[in-house]
N, C-alpha and C positions, 0 to 999 in steps of 0.2 A: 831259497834255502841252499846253501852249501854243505857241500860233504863234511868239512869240520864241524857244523852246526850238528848234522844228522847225528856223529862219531860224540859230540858232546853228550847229545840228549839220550844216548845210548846206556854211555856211561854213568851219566848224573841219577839216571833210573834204577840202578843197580846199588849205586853208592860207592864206586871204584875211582882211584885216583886216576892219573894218567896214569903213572908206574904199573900201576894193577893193570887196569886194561889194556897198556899197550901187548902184552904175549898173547893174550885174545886175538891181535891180528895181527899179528907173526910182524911187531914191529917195532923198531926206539920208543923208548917212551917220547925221547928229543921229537922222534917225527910224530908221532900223535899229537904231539904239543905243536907243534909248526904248524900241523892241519887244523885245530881248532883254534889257532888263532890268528886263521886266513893266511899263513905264510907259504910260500910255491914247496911243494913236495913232487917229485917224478912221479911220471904219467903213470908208468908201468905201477908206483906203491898205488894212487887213489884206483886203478881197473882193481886192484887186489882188494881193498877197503871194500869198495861199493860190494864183489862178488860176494866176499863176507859177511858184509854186514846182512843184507839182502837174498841170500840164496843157499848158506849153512841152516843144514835143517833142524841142526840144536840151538837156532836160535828160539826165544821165546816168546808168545805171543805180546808178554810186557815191551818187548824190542820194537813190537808193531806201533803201540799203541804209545810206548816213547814218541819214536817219532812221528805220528800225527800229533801230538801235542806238537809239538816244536816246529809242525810245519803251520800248524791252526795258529801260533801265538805270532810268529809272522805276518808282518803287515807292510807291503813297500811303500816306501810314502808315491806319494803324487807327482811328483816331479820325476820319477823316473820311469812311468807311463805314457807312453807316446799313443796319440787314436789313430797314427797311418801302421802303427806294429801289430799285429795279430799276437794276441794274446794264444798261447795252449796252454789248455790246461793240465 
């Protein structure tokens, strides 16, 4: 699961475009758009995103329960499973 996926299902929960939600996290809408659609955003914006998304205490429980959907509907396939990698969970 990727942070743009996470920033997706965040969003998509609420019912906010990018436009909307990017002032939620103090950022372009351009770069929310580039993050959720896997394109390279600077290190320092995703440490910003993850603190936000994850650690503002006005976040909502719906916030939580976005993303565990989104991390539950993911599936990797098989081929990018190797059995000498240790899996964490």
């Amino acid at each position: 699961m990727m942070l743009g996926d996470l920033i997706k299902a965040w969003r998509q929960k609420r019912d906010l475009s990018v436009r909307d939600a990017a002032p939620q996290f103090d950022v372009s809408a351009a770069t929310l758009s580039r993050l959720e659609n896997g394109r390279p955003i600077d290190a320092d914006t995703q440490l910003k995103l993850i603190v936000m998304l994850f650690t503002r205490p006005n976040r909502e429980q719906a916030s939580d329960e976005a993303i565990d959907r989104a991390i539950n509907r993911e599936e990797a396939p098989d081929d990018h499973h190797r059995d000498d990698v240790p899996v964490v969970p």
